[in-house]
C-alpha positions in Angstrom: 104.5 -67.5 -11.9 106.1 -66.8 -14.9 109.8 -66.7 -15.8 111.6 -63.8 -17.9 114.8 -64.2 -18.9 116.7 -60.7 -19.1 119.7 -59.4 -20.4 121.9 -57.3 -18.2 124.6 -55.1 -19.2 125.3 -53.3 -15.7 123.4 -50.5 -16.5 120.5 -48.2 -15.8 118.0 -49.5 -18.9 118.4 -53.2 -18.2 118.7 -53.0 -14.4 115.5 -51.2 -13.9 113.8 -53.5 -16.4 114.6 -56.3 -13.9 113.1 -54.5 -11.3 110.3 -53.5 -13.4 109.6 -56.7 -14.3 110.0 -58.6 -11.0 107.4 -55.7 -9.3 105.0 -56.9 -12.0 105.1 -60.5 -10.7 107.6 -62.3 -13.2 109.9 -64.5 -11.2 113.4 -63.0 -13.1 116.9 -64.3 -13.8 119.6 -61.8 -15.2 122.0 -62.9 -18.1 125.1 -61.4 -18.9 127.3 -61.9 -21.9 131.0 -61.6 -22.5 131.3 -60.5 -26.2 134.6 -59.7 -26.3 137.5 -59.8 -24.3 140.9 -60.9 -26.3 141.9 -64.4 -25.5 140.7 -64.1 -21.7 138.2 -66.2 -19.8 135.6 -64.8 -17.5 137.3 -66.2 -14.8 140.3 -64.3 -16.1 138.8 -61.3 -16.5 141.4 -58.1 -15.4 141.6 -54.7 -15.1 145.0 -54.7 -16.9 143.4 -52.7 -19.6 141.2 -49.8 -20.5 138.7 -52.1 -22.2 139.3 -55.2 -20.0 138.2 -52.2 -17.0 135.2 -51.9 -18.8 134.0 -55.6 -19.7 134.6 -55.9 -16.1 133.1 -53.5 -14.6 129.8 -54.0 -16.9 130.1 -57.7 -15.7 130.7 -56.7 -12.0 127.6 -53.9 -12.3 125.2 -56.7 -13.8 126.2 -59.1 -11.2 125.6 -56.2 -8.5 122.1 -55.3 -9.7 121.2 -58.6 -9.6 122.0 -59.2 -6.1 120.7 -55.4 -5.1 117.4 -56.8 -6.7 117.2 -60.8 -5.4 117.2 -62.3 -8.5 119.5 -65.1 -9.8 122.2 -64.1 -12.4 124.6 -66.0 -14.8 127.7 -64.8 -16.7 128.0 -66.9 -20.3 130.6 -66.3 -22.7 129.8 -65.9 -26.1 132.9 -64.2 -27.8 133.6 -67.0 -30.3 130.1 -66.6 -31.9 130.6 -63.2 -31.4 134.1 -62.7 -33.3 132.0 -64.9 -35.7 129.2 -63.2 -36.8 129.8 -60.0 -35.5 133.4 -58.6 -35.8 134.8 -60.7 -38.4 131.7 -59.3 -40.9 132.1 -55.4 -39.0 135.8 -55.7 -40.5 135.3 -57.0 -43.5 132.6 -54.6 -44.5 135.0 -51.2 -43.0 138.1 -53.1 -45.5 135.1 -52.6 -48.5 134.5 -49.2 -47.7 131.2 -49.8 -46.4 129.7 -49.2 -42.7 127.9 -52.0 -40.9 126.1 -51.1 -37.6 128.0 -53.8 -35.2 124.8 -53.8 -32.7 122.2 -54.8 -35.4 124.6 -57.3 -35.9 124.6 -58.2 -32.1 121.2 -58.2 -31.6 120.2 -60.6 -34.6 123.0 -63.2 -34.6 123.9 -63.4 -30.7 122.3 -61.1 -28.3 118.3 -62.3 -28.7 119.0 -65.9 -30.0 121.3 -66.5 -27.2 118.5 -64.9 -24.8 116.4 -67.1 -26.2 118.4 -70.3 -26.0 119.0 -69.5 -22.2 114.9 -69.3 -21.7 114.8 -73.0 -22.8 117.4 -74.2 -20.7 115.7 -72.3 -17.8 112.3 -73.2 -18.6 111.3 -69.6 -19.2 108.5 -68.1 -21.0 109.8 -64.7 -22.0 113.1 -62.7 -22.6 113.7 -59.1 -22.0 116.2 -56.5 -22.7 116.4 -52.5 -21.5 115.6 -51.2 -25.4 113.3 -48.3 -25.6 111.0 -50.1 -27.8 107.6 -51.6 -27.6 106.0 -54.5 -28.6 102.5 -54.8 -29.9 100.4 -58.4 -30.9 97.6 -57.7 -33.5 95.5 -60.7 -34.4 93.9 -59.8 -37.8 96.3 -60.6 -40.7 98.3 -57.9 -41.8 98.6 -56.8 -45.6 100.8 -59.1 -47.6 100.2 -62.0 -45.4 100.2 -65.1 -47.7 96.7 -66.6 -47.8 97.3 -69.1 -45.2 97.6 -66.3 -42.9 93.8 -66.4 -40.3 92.9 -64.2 -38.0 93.4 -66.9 -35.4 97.1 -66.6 -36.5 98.3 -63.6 -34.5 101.0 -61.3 -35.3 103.8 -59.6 -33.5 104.7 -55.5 -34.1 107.6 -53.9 -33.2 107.3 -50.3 -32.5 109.2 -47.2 -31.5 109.4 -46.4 -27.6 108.0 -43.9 -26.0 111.2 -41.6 -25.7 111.2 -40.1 -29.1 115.0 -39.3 -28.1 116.2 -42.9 -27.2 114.1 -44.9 -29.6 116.1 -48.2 -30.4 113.4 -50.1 -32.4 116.1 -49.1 -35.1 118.6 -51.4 -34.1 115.8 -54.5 -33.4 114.1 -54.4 -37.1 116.1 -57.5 -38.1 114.5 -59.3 -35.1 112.0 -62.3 -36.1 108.5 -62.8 -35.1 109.7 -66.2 -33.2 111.9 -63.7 -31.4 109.5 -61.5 -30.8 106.5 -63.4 -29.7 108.6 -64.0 -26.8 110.0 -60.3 -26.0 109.3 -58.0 -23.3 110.2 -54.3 -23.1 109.6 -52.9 -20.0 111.0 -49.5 -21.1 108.4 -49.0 -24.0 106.5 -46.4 -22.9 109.0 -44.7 -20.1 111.1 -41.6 -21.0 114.8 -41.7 -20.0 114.9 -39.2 -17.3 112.2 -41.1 -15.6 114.4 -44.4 -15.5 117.5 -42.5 -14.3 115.4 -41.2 -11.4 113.8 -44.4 -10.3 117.4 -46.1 -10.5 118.2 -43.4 -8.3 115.3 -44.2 -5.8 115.9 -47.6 -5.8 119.6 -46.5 -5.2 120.8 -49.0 -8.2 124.5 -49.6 -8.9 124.2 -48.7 -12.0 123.0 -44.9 -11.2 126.2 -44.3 -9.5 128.1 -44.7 -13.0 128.6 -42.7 -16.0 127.0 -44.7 -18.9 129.2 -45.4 -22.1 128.2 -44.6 -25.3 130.6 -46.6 -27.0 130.4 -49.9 -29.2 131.5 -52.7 -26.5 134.3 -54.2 -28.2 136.2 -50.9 -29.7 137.4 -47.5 -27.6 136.5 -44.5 -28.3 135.4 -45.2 -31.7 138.5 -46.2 -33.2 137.5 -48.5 -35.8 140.9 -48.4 -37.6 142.5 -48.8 -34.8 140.7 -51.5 -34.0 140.8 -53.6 -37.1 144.6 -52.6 -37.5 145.2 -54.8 -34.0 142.5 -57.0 -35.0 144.1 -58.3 -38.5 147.6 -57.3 -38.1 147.1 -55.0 -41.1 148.0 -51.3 -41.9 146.7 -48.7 -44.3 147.2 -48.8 -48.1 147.7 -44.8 -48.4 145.4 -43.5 -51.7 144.4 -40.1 -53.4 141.4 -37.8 -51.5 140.3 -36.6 -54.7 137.6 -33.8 -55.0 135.0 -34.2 -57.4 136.4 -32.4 -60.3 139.4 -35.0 -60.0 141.8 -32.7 -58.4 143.9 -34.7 -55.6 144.2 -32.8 -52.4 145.5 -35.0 -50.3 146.6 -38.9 -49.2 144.3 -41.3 -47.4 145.7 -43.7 -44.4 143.9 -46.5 -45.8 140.2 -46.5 -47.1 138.8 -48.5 -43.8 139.5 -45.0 -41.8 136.6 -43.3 -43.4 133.0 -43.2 -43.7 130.4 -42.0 -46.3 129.7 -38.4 -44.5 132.4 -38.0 -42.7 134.0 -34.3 -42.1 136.9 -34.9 -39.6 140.4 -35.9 -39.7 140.4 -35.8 -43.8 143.7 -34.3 -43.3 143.1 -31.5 -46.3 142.5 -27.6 -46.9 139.9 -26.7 -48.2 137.7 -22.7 -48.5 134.8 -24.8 -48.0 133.6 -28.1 -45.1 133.9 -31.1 -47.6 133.0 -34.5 -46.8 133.1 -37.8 -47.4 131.6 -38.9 -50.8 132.4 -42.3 -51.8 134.8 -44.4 -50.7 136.5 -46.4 -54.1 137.9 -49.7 -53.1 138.7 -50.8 -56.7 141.0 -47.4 -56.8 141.9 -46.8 -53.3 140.6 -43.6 -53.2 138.6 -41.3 -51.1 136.0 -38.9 -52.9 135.1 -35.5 -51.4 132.8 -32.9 -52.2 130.3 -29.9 -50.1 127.7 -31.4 -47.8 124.9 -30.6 -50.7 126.7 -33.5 -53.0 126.9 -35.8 -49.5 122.7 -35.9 -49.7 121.0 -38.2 -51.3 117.5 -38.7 -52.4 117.4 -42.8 -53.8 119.1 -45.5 -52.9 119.2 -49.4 -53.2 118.4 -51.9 -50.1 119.7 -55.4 -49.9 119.2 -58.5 -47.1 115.7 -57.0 -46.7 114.0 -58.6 -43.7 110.2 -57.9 -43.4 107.9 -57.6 -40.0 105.0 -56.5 -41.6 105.1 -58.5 -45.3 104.8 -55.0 -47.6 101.4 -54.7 -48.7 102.5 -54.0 -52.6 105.2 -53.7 -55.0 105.1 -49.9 -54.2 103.7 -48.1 -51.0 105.1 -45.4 -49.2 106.7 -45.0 -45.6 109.1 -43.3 -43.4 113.0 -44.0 -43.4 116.1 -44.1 -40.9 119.0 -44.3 -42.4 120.9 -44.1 -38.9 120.1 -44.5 -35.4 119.7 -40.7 -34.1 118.2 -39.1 -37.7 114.5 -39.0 -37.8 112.4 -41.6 -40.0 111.4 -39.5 -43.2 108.8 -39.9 -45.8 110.0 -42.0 -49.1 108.2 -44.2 -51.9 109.7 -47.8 -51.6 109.4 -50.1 -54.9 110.4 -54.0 -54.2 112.0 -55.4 -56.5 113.6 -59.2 -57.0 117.1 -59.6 -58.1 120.3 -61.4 -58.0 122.8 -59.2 -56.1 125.7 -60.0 -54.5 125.6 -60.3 -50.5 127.8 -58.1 -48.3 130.2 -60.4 -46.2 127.7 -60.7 -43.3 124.8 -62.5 -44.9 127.3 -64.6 -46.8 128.5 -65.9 -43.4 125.4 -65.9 -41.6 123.1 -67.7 -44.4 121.2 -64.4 -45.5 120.7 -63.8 -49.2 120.0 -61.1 -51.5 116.5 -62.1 -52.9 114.8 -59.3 -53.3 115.9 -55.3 -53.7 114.0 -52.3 -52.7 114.7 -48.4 -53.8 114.2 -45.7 -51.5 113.1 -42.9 -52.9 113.1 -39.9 -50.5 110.4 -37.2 -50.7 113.5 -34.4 -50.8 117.2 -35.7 -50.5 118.4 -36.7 -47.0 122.5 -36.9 -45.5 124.7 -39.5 -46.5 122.9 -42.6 -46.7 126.6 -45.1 -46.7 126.8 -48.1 -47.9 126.8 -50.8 -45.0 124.2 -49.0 -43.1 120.5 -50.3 -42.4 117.6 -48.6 -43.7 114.6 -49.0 -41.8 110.9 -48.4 -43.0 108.0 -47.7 -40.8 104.5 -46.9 -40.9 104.1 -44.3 -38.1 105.1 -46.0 -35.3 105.2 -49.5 -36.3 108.3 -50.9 -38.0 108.0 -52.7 -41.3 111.5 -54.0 -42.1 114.9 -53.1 -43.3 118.0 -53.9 -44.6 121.4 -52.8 -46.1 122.3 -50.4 -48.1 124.1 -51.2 -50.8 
């Protein structure tokens, strides 16, 4: 019998994967991860706080759907690789006036290479996680493949789940094939209101609780907040300036906004304006109408390739962000010496080559920090920052 290792966050998606995956004959252990929790232990681990209540409680749920399902489950604490690679880089990018997405982080540097280090200690074959994504091994070579590439050389794609509405192959593109010749996604090809209603069947914890929506180590998206307690810092107030230079209003510090961003500017205006650009060098927030917020090229750094492309200028679909939907561009590669944001400095990437996006017609607020992915239908090719 085969072993799959799977990661368990205490809810519905992961839980039912385990079942999923132990009705399909894989004997299954659950994993669960403390990411962040202060200076606590696991052991430790109270319901003094808001945030503490919820590490718990996702720790408790795991540890409860495991049992419900008779499978074996350990509780290993990561949080110093995780401050590492994860929040140290999220902070530094926000204090650059750039947007990093903290779960592509996760899922590169801690969440699938800790999956896998677990698999060797436990002598398993596979690892599994509850993303709505699917995974797909092709045996010809694909374009691009360097010629010591043979069709007895087999290749793994990653492509988008089923439910058009919860696709996450956005967040996994960073993934490598060692990575993924070893991944299992039981939730591929289901919708999400058919895994709700078999967690309800199989009367799962996890069904019985609301699911959060929020990044695990912050509440209720308050990234300044956050990074405020974090670094013991506060705001260096600035100019919002519109973009005919006229100031109408003063900032809170440049690490409270994002590119595209409507809310809580704290100025009048007859007309919505967003968030332009955010000026480091200047301290100072630009804003303009939504039309001047879209934006039809852009550069991509940290580029990490799936499929290698096929030339040095093909066409695909782009996200820019999580919920949008993929749309169709021109891509032109490019190789260049550009600086690294603060994540791949710290976590050995590099800045070798470049590719432009060029969007078919302009598309909202592509922000520095965030991943572009590119795709090819369903299958993803890549991605990487934008810079």
């Amino acid at each position: 019998m085969e072993k799959v290792i799977v990661g368990m966050s205490g809810g519905i998606d992961s839980s039912v994967s385990a079942y999923l995956l132990k009705k399909q004959g894989y004997e299954v252990e659950g994993v669960s991860f403390v990411l962040y929790e202060g200076d606590s232990t696991p052991e430790s681990m109270s319901c003094d706080s808001s945030r503490s209540q919820c590490i718990f409680q996702s720790l408790q749920g795991a540890s409860e759907a495991a049992s419900h399902l008779g499978i074996p489950h350990t509780i290993i604490d990561v949080r110093k690789d995780f401050t590492e690679k994860v929040i140290h880089p999220f902070i530094d990018e926000y204090l650059r006036g750039s947007t990093p997405n903290p779960c592509i982080l996760c899922n590169r540097f801690i969440k699938f290479p800790f999956l896998i280090r677990e698999a060797e200690k436990k002598g398993a074959e596979w690892i599994s996680t509850g993303h709505y994504a699917k995974i797909e091994k092709i045996k010809n070579p694909c374009p691009g493949d360097s010629p010591g590439e043979t069709e007895s050389k087999s290749r793994i794609l990653l492509k988008k789940g089923a439910d058009v509405e919860k696709d996450q192959s956005y967040v996994l593109y960073s993934l490598a094939q060692k990575e993924l010749r070893r991944l299992i996604f039981p939730l591929g090809g289901y919708r999400k209101n058919s895994v709700k209603a078999m967690a309800l069947e199989l009367n799962l914890p996890a069904s019985k609780r609301n699911e959060s929506q929020e990044i695990c180590f912050i509440k209720d998206r308050n990234y300044a907040h956050f990074i405020e307690q974090f670094c013991s810092v506060s705001g260096k107030p600035g100019p919002i300036m519109d973009i005919s230079g006229t100031v109408l209003g003063t900032h809170k510090g440049i690490y409270s906004y994002t590119v595209g961003q409507r809310k809580g500017l704290g100025i009048s205006s007859p007309e919505p304006l967003y968030v332009l650009k955010i000026d480091t060098m200047e301290n100072t927030i630009h804003v303009g109408p939504r039309q001047s917020a879209k934006k039809k090229d852009f550069l991509v750094t940290g580029v990490r390739w799936i499929i290698p492309p096929p030339s040095e200028k093909f066409l695909a679909t782009v996200k820019v962000r999580s919920m949008m939907k993929d749309k169709p561009a021109t891509l032109f590669l490019f190789h260049h010496t550009h600086p690294s944001t603060s994540w791949e400095k710290g976590n050995g990437g590099g800045a070798r080559e470049i590719v432009q996006v060029v969007f078919d017609a302009a598309q909202w607020a592509p922000a520095p920090g965030q991943s572009a992915v590119f795709y090819d239908g369903d299958v993803v090719l890549g991605g990487g920052i934008i810079i």
